[in-house]
N, CA, C, O and CB atoms as a CASP TS submission, in Angstrom:
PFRMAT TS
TARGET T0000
AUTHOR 0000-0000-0000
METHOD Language model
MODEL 1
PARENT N/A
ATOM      1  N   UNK     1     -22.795 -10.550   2.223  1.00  0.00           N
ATOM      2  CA  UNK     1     -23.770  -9.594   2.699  1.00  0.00           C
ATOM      3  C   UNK     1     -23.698  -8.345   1.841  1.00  0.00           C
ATOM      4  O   UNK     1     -22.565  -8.074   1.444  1.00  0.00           O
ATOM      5  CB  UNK     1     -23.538  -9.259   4.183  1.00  0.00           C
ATOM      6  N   UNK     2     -24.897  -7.346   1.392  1.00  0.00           N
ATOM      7  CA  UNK     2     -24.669  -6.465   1.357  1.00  0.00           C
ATOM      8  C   UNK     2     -24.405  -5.182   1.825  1.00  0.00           C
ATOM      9  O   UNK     2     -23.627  -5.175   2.779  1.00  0.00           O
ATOM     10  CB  UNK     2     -24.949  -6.591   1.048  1.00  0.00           C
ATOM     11  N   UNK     3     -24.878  -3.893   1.390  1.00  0.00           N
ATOM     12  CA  UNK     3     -24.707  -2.936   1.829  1.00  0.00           C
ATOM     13  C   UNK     3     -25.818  -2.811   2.640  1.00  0.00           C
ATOM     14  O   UNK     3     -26.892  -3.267   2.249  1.00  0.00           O
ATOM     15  CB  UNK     3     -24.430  -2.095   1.008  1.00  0.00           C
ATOM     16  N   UNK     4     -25.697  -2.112   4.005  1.00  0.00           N
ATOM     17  CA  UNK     4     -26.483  -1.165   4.883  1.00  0.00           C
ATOM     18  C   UNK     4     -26.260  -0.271   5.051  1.00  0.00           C
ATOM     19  O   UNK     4     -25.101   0.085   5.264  1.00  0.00           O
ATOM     20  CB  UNK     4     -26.684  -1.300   5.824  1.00  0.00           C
ATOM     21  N   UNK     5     -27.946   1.058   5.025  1.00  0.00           N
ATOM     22  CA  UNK     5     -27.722   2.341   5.253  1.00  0.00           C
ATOM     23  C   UNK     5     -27.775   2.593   6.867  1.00  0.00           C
ATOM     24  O   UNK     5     -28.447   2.079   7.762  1.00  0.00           O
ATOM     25  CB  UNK     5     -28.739   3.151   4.437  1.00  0.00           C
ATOM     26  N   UNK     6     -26.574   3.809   6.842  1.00  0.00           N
ATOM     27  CA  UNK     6     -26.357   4.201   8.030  1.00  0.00           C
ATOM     28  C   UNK     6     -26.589   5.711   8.283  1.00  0.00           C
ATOM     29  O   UNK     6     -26.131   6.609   7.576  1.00  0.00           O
ATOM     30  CB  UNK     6     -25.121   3.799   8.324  1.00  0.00           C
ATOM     31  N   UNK     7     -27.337   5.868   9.348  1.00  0.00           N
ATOM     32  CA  UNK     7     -27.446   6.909   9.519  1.00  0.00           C
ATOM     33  C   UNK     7     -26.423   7.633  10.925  1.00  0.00           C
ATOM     34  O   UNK     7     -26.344   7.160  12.059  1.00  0.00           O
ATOM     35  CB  UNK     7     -28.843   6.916   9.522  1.00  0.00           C
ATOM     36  N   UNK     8     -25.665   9.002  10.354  1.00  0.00           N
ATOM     37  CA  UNK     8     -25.072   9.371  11.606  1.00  0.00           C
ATOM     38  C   UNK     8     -24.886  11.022  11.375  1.00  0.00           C
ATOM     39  O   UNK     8     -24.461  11.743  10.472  1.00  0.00           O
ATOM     40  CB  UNK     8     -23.581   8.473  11.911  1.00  0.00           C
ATOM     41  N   UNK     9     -25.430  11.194  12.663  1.00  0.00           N
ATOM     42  CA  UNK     9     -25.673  12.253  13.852  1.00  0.00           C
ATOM     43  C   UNK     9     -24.300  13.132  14.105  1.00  0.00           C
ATOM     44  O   UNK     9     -23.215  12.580  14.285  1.00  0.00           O
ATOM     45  CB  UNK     9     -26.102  11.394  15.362  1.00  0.00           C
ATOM     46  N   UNK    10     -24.427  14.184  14.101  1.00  0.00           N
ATOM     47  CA  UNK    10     -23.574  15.081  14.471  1.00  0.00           C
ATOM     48  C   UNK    10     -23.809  16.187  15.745  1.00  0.00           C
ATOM     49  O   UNK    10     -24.379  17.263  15.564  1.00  0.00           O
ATOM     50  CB  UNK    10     -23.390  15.676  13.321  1.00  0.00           C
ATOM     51  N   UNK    11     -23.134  15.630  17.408  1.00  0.00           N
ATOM     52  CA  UNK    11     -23.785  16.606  18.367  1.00  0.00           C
ATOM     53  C   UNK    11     -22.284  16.895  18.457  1.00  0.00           C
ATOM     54  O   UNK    11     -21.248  16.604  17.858  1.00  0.00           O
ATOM     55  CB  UNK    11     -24.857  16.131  19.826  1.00  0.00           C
ATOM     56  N   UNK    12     -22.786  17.784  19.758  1.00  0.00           N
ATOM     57  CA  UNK    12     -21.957  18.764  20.457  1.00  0.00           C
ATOM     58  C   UNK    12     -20.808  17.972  20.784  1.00  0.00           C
ATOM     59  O   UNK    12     -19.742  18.484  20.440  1.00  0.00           O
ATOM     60  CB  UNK    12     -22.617  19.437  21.716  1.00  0.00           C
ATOM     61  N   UNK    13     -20.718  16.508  21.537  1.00  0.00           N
ATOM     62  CA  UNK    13     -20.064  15.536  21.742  1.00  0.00           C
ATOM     63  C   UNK    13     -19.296  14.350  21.134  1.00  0.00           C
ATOM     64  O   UNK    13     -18.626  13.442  21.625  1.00  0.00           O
ATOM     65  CB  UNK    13     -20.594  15.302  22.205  1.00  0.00           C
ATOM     66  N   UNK    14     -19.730  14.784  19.567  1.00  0.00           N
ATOM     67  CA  UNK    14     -19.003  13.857  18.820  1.00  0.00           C
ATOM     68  C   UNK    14     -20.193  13.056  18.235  1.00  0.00           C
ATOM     69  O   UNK    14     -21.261  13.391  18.746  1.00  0.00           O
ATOM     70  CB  UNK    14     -17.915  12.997  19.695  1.00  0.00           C
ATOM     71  N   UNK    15     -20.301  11.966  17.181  1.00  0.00           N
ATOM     72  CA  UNK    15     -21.092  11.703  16.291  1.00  0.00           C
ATOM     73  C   UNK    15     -21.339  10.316  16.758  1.00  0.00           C
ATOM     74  O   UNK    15     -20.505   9.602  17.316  1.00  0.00           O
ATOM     75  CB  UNK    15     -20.617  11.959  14.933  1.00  0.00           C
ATOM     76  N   UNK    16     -22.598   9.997  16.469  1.00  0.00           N
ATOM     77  CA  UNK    16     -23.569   8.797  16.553  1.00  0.00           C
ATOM     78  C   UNK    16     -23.909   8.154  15.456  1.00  0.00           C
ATOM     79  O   UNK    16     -24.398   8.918  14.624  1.00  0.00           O
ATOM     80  CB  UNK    16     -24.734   9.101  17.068  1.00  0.00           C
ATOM     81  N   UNK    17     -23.828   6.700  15.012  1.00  0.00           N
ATOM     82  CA  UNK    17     -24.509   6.136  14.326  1.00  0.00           C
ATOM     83  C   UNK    17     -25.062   5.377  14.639  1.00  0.00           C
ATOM     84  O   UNK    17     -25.150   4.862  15.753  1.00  0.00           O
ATOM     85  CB  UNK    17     -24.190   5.880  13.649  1.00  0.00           C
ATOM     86  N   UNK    18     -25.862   5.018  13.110  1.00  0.00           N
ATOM     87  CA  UNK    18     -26.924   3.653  13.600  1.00  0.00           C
ATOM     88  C   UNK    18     -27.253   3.417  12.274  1.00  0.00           C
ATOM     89  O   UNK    18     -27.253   4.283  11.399  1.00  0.00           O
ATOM     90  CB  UNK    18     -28.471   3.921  14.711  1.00  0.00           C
ATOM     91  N   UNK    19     -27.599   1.978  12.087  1.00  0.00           N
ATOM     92  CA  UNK    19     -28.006   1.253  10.327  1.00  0.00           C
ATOM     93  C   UNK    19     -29.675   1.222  10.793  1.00  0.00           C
ATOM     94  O   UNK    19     -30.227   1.158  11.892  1.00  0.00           O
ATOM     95  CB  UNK    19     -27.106  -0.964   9.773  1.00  0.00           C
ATOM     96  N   UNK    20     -30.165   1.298   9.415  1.00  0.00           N
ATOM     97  CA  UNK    20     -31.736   0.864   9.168  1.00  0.00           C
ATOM     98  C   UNK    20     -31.835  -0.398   8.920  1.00  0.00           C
ATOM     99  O   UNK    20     -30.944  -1.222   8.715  1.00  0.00           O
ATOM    100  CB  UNK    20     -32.455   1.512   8.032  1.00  0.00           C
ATOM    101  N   UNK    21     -33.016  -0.522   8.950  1.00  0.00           N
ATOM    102  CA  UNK    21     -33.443  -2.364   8.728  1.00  0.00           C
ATOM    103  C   UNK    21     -32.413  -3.081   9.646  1.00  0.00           C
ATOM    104  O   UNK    21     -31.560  -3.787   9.108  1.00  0.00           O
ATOM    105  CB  UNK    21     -33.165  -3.118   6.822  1.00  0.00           C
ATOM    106  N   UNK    22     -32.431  -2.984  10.607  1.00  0.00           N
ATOM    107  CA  UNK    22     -31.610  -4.296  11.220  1.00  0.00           C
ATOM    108  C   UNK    22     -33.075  -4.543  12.835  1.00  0.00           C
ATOM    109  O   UNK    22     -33.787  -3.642  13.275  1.00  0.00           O
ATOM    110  CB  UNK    22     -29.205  -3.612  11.935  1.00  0.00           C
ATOM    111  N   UNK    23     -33.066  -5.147  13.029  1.00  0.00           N
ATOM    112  CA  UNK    23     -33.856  -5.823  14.325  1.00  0.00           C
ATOM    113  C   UNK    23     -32.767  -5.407  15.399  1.00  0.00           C
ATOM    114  O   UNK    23     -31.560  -5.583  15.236  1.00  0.00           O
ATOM    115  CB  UNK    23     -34.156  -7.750  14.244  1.00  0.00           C
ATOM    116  N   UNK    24     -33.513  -4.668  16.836  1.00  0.00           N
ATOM    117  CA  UNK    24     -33.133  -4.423  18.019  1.00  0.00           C
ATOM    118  C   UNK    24     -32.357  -3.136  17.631  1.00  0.00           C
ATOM    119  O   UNK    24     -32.397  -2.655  16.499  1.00  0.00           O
ATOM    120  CB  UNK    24     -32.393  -5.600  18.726  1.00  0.00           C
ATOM    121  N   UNK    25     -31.585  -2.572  18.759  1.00  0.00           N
ATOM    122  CA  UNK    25     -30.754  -1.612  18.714  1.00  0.00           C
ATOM    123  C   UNK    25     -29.377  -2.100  18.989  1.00  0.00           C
ATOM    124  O   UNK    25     -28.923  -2.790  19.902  1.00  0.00           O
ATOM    125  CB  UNK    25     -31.167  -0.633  19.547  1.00  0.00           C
ATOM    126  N   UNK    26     -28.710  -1.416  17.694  1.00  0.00           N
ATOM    127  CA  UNK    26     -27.300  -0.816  17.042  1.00  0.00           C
ATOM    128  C   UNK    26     -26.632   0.370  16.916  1.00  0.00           C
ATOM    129  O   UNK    26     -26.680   1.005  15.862  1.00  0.00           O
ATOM    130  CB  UNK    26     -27.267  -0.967  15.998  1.00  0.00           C
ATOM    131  N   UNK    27     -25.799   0.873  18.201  1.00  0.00           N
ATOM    132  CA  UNK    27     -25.309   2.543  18.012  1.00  0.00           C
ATOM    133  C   UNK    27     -23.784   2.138  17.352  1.00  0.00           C
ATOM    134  O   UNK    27     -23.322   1.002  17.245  1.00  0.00           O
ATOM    135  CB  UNK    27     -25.168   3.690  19.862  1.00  0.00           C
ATOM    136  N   UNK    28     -23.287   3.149  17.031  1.00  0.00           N
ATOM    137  CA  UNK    28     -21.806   3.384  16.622  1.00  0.00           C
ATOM    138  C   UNK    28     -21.504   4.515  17.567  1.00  0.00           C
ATOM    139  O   UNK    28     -22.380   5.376  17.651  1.00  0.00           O
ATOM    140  CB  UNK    28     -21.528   3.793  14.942  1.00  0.00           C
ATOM    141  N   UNK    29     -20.407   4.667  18.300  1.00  0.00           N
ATOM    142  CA  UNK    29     -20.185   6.338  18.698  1.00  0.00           C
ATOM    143  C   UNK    29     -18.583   6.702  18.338  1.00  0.00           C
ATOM    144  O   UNK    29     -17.913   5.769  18.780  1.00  0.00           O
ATOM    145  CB  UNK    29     -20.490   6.671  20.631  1.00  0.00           C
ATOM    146  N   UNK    30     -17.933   7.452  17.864  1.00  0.00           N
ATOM    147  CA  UNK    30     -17.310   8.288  17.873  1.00  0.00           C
ATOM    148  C   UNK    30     -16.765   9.795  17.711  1.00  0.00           C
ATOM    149  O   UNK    30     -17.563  10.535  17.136  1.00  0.00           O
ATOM    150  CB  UNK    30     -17.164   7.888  17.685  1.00  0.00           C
ATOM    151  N   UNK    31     -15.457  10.429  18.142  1.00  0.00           N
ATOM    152  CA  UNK    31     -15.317  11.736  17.937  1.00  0.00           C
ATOM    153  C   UNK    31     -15.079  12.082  16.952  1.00  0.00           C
ATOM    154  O   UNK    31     -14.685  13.248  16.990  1.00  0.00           O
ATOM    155  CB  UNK    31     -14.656  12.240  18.506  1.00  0.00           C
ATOM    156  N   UNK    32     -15.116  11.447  15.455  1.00  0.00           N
ATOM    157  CA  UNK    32     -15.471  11.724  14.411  1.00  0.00           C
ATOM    158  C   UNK    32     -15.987  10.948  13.896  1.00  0.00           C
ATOM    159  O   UNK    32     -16.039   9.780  14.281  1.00  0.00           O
ATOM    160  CB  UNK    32     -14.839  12.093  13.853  1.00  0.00           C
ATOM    161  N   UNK    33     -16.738  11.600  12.431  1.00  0.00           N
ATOM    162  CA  UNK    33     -17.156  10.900  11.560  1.00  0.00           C
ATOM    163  C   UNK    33     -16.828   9.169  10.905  1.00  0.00           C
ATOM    164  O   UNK    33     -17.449   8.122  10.722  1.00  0.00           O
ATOM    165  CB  UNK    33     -16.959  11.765  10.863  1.00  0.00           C
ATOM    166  N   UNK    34     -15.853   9.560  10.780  1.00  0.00           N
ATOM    167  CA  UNK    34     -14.981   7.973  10.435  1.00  0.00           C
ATOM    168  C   UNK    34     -15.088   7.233  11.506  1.00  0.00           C
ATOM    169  O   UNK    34     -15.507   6.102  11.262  1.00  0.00           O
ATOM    170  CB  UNK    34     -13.286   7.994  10.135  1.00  0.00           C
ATOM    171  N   UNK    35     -14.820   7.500  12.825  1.00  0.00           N
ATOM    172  CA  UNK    35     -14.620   6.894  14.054  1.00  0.00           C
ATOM    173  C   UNK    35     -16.190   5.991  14.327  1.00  0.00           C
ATOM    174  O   UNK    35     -16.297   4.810  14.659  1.00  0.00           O
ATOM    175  CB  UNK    35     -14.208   8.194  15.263  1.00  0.00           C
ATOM    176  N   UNK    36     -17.222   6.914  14.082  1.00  0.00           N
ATOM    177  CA  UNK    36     -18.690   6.503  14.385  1.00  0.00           C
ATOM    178  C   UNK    36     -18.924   5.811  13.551  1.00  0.00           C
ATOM    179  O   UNK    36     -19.584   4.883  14.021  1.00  0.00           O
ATOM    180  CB  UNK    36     -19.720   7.398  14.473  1.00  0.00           C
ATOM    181  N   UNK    37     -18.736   5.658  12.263  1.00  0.00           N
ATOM    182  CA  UNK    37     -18.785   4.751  11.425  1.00  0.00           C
ATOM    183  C   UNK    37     -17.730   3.016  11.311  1.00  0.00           C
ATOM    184  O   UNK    37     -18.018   2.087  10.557  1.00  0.00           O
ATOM    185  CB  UNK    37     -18.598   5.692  10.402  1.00  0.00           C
ATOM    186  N   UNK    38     -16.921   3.038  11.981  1.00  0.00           N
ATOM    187  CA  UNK    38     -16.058   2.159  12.203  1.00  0.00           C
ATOM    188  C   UNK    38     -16.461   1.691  13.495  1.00  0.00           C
ATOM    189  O   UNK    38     -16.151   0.534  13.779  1.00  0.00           O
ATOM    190  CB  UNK    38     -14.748   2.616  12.072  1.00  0.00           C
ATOM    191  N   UNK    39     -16.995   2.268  14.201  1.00  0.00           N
ATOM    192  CA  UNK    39     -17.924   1.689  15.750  1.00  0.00           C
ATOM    193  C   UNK    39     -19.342   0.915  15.161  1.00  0.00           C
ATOM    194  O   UNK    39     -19.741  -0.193  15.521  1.00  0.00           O
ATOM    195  CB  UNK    39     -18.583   3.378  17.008  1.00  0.00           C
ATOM    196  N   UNK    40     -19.702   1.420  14.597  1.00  0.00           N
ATOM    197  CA  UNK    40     -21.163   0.780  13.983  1.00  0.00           C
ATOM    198  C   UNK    40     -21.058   0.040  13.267  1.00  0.00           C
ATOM    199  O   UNK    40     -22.064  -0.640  13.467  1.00  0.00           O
ATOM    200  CB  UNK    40     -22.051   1.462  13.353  1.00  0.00           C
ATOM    201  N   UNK    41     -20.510  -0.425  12.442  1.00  0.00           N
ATOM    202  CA  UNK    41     -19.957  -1.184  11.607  1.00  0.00           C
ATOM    203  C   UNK    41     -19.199  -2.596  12.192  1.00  0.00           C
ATOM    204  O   UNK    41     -19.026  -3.574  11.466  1.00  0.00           O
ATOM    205  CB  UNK    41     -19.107  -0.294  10.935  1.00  0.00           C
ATOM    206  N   UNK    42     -18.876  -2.559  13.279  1.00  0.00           N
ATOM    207  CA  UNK    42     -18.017  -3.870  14.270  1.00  0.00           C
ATOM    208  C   UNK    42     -19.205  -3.750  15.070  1.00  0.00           C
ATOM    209  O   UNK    42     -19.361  -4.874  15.546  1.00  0.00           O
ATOM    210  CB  UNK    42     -16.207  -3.593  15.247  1.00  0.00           C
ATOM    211  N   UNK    43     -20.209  -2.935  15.515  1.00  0.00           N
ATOM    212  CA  UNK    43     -21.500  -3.297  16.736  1.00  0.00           C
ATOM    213  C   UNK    43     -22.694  -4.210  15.459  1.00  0.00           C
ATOM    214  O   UNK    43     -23.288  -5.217  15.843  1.00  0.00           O
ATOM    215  CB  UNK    43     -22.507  -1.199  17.686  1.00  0.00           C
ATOM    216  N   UNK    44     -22.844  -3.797  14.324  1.00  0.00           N
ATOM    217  CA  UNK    44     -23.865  -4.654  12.988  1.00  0.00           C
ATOM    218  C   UNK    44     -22.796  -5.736  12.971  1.00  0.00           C
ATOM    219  O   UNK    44     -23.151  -6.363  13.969  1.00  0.00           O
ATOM    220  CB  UNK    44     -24.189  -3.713  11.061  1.00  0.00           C
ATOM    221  N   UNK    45     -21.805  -6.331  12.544  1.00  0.00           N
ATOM    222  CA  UNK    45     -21.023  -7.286  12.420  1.00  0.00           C
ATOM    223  C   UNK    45     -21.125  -7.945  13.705  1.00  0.00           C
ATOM    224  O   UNK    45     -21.032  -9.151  13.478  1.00  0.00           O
ATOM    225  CB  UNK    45     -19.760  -6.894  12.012  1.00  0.00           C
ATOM    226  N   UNK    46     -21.237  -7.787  14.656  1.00  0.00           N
ATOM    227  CA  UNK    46     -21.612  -8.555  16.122  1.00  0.00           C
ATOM    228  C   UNK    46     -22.918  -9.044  16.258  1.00  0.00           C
ATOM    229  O   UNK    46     -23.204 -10.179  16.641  1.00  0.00           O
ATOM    230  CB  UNK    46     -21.476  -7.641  17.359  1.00  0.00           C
ATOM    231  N   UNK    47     -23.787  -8.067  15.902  1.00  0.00           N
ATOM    232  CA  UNK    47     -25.105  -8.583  15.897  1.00  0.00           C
ATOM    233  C   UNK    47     -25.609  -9.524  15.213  1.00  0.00           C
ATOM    234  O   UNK    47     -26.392 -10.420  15.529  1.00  0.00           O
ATOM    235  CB  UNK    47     -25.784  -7.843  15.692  1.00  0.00           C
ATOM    236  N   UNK    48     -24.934  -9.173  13.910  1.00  0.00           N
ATOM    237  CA  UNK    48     -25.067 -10.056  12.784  1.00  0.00           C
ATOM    238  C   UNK    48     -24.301 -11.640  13.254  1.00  0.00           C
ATOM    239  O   UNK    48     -24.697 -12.793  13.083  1.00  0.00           O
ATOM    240  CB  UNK    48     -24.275  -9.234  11.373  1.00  0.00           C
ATOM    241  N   UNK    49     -23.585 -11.324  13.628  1.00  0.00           N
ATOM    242  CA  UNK    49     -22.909 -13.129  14.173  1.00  0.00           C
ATOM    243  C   UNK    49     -23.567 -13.484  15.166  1.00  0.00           C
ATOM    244  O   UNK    49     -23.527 -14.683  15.442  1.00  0.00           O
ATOM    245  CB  UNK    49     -21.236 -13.363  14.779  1.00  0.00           C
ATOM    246  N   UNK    50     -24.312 -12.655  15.947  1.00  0.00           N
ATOM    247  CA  UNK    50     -25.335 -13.368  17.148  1.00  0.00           C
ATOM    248  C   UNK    50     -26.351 -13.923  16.568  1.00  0.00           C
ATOM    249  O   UNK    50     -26.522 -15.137  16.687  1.00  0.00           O
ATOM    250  CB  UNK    50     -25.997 -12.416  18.236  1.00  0.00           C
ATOM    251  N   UNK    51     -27.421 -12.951  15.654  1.00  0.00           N
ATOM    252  CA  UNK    51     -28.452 -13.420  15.771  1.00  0.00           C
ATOM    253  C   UNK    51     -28.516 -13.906  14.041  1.00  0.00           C
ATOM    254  O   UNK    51     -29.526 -14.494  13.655  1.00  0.00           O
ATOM    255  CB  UNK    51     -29.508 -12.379  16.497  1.00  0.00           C
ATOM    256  N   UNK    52     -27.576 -13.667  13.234  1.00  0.00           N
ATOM    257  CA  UNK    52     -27.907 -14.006  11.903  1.00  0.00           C
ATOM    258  C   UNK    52     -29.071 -13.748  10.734  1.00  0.00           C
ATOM    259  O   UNK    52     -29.338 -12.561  10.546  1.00  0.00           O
ATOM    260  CB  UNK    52     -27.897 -15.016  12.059  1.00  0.00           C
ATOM    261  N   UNK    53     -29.453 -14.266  10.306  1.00  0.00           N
ATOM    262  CA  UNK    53     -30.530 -13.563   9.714  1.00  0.00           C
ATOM    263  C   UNK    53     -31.694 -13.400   9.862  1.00  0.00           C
ATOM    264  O   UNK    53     -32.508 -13.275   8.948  1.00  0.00           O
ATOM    265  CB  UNK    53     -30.631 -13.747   8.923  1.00  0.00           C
ATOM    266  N   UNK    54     -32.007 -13.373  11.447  1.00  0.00           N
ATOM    267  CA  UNK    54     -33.086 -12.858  12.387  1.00  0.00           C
ATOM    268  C   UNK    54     -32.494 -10.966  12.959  1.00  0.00           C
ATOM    269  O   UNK    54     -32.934  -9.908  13.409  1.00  0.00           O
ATOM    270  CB  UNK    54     -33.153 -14.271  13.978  1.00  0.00           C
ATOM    271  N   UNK    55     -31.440 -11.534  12.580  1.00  0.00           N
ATOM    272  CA  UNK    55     -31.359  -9.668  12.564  1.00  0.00           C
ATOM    273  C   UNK    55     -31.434  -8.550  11.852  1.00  0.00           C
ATOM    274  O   UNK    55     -31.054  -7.417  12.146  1.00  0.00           O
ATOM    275  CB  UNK    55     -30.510  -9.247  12.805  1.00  0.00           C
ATOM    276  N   UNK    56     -31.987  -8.976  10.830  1.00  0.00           N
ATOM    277  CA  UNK    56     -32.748  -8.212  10.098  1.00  0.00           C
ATOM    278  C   UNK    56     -34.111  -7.917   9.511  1.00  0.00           C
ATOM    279  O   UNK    56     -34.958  -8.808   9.448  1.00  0.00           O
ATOM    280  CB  UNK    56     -32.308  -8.260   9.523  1.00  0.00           C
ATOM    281  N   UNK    57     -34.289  -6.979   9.182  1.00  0.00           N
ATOM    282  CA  UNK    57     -36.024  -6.552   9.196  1.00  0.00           C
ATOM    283  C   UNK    57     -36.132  -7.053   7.695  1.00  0.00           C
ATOM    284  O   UNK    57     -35.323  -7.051   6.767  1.00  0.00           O
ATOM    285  CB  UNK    57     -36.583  -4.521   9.483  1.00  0.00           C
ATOM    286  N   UNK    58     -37.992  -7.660   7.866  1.00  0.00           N
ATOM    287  CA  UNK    58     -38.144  -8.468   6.758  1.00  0.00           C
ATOM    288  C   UNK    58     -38.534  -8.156   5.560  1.00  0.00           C
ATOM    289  O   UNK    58     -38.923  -8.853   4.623  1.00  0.00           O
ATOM    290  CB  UNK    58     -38.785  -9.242   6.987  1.00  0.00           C
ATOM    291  N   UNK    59     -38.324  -6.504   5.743  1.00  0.00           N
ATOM    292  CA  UNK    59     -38.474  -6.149   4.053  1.00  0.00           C
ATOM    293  C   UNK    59     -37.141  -5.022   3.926  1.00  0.00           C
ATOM    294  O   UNK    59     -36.542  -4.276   4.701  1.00  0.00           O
ATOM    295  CB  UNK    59     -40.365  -5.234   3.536  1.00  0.00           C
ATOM    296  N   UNK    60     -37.090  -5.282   2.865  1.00  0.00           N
ATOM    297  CA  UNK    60     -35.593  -4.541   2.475  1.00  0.00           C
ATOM    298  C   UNK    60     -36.417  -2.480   2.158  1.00  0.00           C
ATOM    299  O   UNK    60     -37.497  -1.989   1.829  1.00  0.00           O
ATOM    300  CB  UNK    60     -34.629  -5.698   0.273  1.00  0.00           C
ATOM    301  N   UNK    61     -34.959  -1.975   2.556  1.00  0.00           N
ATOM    302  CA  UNK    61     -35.316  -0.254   2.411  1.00  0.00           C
ATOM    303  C   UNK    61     -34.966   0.009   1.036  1.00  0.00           C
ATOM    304  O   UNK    61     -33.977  -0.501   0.509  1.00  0.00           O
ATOM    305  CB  UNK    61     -34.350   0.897   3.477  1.00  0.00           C
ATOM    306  N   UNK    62     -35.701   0.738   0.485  1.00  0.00           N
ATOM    307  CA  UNK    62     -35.001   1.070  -0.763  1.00  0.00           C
ATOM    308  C   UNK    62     -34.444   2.222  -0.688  1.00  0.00           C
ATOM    309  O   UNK    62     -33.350   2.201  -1.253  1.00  0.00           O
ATOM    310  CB  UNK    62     -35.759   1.071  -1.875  1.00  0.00           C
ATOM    311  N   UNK    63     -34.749   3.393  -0.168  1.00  0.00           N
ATOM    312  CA  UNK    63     -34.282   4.534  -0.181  1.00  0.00           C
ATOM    313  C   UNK    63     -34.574   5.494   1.443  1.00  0.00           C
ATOM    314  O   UNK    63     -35.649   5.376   2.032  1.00  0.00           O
ATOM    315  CB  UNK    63     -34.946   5.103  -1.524  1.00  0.00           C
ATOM    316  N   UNK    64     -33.610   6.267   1.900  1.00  0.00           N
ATOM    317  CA  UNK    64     -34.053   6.889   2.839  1.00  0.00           C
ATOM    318  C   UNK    64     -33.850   8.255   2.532  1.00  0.00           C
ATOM    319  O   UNK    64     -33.137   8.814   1.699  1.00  0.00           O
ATOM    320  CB  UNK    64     -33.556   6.472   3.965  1.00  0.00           C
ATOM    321  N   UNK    65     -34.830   8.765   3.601  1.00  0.00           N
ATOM    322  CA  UNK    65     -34.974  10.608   3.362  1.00  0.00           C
ATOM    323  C   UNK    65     -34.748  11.034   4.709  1.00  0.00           C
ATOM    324  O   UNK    65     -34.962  10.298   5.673  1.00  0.00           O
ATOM    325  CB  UNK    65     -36.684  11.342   2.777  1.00  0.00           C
ATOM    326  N   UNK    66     -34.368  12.076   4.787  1.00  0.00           N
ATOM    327  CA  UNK    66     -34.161  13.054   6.134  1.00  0.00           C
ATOM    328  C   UNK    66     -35.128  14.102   5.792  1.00  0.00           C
ATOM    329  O   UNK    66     -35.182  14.553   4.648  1.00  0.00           O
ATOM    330  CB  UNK    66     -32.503  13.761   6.406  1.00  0.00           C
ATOM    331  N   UNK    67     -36.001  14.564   6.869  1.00  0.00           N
ATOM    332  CA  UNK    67     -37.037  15.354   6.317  1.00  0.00           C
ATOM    333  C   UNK    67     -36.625  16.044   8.103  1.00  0.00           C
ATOM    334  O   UNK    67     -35.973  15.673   9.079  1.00  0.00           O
ATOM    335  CB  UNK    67     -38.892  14.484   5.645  1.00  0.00           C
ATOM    336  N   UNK    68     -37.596  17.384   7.649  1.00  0.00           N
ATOM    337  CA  UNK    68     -37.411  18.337   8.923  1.00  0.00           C
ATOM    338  C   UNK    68     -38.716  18.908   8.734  1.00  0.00           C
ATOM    339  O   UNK    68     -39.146  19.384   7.684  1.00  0.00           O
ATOM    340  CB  UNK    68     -36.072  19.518   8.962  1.00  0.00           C
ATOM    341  N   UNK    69     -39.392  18.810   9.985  1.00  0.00           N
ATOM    342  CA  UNK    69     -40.519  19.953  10.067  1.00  0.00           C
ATOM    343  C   UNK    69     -40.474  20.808  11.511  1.00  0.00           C
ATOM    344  O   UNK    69     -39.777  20.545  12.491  1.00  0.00           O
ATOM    345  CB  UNK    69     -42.104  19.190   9.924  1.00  0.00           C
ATOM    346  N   UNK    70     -41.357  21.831  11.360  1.00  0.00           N
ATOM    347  CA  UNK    70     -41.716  22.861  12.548  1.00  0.00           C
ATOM    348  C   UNK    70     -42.716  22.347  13.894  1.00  0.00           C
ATOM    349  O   UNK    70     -43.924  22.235  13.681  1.00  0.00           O
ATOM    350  CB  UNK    70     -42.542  24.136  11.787  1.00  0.00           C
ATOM    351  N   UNK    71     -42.278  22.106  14.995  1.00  0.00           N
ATOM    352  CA  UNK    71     -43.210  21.043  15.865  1.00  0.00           C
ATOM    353  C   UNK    71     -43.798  22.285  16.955  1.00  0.00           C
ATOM    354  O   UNK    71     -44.583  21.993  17.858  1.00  0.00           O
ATOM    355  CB  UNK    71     -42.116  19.473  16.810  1.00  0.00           C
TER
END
């Protein structure tokens, strides 16, 4: 397998992740950085042995952006 991008969150409570391109929902949580990433990473590796390569979305990401606007 290759690499997946992960995106993770920094609150008040400790940090959240989650990968792109994968089918259904995938969190990671821990009280740090490393921690949330080592949670998400064994929750995609689970998914991935459930549903195989129906768990992933059928076009690959090439690049992601974090963008911010004024709502």
């Amino acid at each position: 397998m290759g690499s997946i991008k992960i995106i993770v969150e920094k609150h008040p409570e400790g940090y959240v992740a989650y990968p792109l391109g994968l089918k259904g929902i995938v969190v990671g949580e821990g009280s740090t950085y490393e921690e949330a990433l080592a949670d998400v990473k064994s929750a995609i590796n689970f998914h991935i042995e459930t549903f195989g390569k129906e768990a992933f979305e059928t076009e690959e990401i090439i690049e992601t952006f974090v963008a911010e606007v004024a709502v």
